[in-house]
TORFIKOL-979034 format. One record per residue (C-alpha): residue in one letter; x, y, z. Coordinates in nm, 3 decimals. Example, Ala and Ser with C-alpha at 12.3 -4.5 7.8 and 13.67 -1.06 7.14 Angstrom:
<site><code>A</code><X>1.230</X><Y>-0.450</Y><Z>0.780</Z></site>
<site><code>S</code><X>1.367</X><Y>-0.106</Y><Z>0.714</Z></site>
END
This chain:
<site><code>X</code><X>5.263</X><Y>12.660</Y><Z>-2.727</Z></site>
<site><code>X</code><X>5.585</X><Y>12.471</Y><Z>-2.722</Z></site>
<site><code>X</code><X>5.343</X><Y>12.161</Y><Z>-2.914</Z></site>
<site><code>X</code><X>5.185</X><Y>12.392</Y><Z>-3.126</Z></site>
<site><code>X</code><X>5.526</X><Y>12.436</Y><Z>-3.244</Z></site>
<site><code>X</code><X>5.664</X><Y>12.101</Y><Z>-3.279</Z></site>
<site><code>X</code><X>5.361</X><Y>11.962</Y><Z>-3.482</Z></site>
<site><code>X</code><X>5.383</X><Y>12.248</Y><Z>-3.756</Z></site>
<site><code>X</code><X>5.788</X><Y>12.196</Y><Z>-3.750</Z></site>
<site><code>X</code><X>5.775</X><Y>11.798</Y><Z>-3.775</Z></site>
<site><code>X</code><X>5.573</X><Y>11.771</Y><Z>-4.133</Z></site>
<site><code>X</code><X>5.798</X><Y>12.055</Y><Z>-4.232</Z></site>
<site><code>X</code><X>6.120</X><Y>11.935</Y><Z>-4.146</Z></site>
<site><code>X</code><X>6.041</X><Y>11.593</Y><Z>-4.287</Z></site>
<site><code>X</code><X>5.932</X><Y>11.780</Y><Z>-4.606</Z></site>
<site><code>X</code><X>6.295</X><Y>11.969</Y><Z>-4.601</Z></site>
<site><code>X</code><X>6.481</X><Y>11.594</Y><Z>-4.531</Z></site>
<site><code>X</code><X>6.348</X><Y>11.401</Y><Z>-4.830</Z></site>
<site><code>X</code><X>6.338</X><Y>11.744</Y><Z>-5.128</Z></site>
<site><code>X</code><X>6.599</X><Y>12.026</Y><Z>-5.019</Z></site>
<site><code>X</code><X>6.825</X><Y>11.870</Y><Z>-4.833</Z></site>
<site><code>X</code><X>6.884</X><Y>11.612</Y><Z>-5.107</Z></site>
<site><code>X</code><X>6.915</X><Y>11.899</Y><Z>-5.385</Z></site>
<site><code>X</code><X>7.151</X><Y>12.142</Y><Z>-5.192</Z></site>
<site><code>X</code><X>7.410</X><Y>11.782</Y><Z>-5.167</Z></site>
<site><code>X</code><X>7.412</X><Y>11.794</Y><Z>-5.512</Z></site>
<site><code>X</code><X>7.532</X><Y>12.143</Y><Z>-5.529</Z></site>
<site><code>X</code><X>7.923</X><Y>12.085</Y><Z>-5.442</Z></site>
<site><code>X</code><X>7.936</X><Y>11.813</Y><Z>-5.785</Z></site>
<site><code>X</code><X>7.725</X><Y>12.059</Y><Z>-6.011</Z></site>
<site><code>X</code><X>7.906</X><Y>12.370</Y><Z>-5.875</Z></site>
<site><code>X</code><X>8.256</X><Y>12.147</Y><Z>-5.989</Z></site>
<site><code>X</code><X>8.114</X><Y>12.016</Y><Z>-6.289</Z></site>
<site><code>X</code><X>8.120</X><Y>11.668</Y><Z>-6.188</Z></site>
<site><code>X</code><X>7.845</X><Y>11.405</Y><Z>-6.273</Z></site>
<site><code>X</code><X>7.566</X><Y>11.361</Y><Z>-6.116</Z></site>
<site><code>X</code><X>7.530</X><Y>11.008</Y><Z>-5.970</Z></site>
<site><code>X</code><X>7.142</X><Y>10.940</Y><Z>-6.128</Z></site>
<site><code>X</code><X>7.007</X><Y>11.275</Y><Z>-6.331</Z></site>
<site><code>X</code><X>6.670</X><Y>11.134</Y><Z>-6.406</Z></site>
<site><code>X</code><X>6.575</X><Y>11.077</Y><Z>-6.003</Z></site>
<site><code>X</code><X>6.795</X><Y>11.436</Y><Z>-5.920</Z></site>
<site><code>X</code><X>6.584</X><Y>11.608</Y><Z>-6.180</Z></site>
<site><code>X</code><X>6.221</X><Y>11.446</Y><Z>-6.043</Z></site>
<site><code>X</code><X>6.361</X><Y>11.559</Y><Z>-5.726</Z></site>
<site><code>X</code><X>6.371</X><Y>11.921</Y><Z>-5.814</Z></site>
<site><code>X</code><X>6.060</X><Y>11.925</Y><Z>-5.997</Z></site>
<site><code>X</code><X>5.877</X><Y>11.778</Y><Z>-5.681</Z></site>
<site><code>X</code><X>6.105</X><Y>12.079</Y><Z>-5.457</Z></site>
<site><code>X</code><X>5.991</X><Y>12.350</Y><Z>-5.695</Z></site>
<site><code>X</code><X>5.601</X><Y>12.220</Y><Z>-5.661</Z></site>
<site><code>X</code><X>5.612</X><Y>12.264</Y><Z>-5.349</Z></site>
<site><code>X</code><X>5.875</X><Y>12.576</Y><Z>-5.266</Z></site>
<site><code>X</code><X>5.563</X><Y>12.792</Y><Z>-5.227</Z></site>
<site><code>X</code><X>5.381</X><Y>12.560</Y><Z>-4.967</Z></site>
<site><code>X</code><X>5.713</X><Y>12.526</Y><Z>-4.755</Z></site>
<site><code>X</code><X>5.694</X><Y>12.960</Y><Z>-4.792</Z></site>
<site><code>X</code><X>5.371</X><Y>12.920</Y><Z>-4.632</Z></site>
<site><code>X</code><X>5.496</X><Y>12.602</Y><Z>-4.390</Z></site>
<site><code>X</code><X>5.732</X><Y>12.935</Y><Z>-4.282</Z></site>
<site><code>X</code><X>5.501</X><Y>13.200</Y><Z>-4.227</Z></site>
<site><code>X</code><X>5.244</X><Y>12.912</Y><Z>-4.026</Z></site>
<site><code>X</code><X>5.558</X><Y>12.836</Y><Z>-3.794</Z></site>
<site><code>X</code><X>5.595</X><Y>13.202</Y><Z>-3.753</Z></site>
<site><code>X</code><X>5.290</X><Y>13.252</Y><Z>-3.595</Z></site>
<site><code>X</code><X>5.301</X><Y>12.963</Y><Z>-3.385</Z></site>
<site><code>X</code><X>5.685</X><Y>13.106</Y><Z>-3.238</Z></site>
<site><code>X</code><X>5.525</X><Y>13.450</Y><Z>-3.174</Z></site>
<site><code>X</code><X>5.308</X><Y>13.271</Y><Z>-2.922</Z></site>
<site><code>X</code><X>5.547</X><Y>13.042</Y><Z>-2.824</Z></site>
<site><code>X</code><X>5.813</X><Y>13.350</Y><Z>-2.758</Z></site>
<site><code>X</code><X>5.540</X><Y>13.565</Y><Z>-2.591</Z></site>
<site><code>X</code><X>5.466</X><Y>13.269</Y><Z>-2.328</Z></site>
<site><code>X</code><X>5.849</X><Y>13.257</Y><Z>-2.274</Z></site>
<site><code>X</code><X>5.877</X><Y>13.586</Y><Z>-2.212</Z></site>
<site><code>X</code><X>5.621</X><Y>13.591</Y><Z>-1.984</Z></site>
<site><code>X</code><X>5.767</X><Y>13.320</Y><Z>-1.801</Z></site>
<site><code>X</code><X>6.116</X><Y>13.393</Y><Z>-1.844</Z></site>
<site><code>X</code><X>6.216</X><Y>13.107</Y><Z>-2.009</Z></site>
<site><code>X</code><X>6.523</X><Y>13.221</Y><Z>-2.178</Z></site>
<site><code>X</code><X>6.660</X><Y>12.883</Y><Z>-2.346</Z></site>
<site><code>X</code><X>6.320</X><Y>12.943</Y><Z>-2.488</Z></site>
<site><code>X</code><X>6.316</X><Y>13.322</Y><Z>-2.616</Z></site>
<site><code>X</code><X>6.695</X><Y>13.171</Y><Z>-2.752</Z></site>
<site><code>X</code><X>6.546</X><Y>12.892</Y><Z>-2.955</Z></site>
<site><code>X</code><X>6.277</X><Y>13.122</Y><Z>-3.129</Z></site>
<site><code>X</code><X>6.538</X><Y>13.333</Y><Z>-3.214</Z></site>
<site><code>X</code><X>6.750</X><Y>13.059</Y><Z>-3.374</Z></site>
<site><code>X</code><X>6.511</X><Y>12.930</Y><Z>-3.553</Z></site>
<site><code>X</code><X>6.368</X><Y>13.239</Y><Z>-3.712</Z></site>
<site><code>X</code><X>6.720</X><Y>13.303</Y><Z>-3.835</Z></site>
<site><code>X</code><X>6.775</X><Y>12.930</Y><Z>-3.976</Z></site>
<site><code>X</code><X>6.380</X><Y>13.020</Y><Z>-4.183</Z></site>
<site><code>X</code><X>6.517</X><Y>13.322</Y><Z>-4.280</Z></site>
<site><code>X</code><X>6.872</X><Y>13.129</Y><Z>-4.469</Z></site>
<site><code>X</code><X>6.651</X><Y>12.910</Y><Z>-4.575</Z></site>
<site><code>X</code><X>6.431</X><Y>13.160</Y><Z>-4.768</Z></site>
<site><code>X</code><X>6.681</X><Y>13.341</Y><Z>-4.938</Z></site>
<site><code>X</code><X>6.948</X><Y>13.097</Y><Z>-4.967</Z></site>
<site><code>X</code><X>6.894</X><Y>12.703</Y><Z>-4.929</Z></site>
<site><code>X</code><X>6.554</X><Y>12.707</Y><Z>-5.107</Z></site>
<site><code>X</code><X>6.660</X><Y>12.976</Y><Z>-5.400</Z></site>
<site><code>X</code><X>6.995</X><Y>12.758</Y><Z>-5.425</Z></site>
<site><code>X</code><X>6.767</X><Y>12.469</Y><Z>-5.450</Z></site>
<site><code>X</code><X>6.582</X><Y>12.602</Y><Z>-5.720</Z></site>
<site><code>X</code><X>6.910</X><Y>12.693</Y><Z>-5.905</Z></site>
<site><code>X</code><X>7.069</X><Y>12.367</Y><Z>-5.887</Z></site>
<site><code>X</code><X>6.736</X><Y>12.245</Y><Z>-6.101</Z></site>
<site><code>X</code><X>6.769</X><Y>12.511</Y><Z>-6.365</Z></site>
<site><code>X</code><X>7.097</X><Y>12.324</Y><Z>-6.402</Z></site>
<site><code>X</code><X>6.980</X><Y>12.056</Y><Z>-6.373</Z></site>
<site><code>X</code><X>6.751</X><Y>12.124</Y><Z>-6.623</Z></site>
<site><code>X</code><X>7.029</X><Y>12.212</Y><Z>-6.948</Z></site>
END
């Protein structure tokens, strides 16, 4: 189960690293009014996060599934470092969802004036 995690999180987290991350860095210089270091390649940046903000959604609810087998077995075997790590990552998705990504979004309507 533990694999079954890892190879859903791996694409996912890649696909956080090179759009969202990125974005939400920008947030401290728009949320100060300062420049932006290159506009054109922040702006392509958001467009390409905000194509795919639904299929990460989906990226969430398909790790999900996999954790709810993954905490089961742990349960099972009483692997708490295990049960623990579910846990934290379900609450990490959650900020994500309704802060990080909807920030991320924001900072291209911004971006976007």
């Amino acid at each position: 189960e533990a694999r079954k995690v890892e190879e859903t999180l791996k694409p996912h987290f890649e696909k956080e690293e090179k759009l969202a991350l990125p974005l939400l860095g920008l947030l401290k210089n728009i949320a100060e009014d300062k420049p932006i270091e290159d506009p054109q390649r922040a702006a392509e940046l958001a467009d390409k996060f905000a194509t795919e903000y639904e299929k990460m959604l989906q990226e969430h609810a398909e790790i999900s599934k996999s954790l709810e087998s993954l905490e089961t077995v742990a349960r099972t075997a009483k692997k708490r470092a295990a049960v623990t790590f579910v846990k934290n990552l379900r609450r990490h998705a959650k900020l994500e969802e309704e802060v990080l990504y909807p920030a991320a979004l924001l900072i291209r309507n911004s971006l976007r004036r």
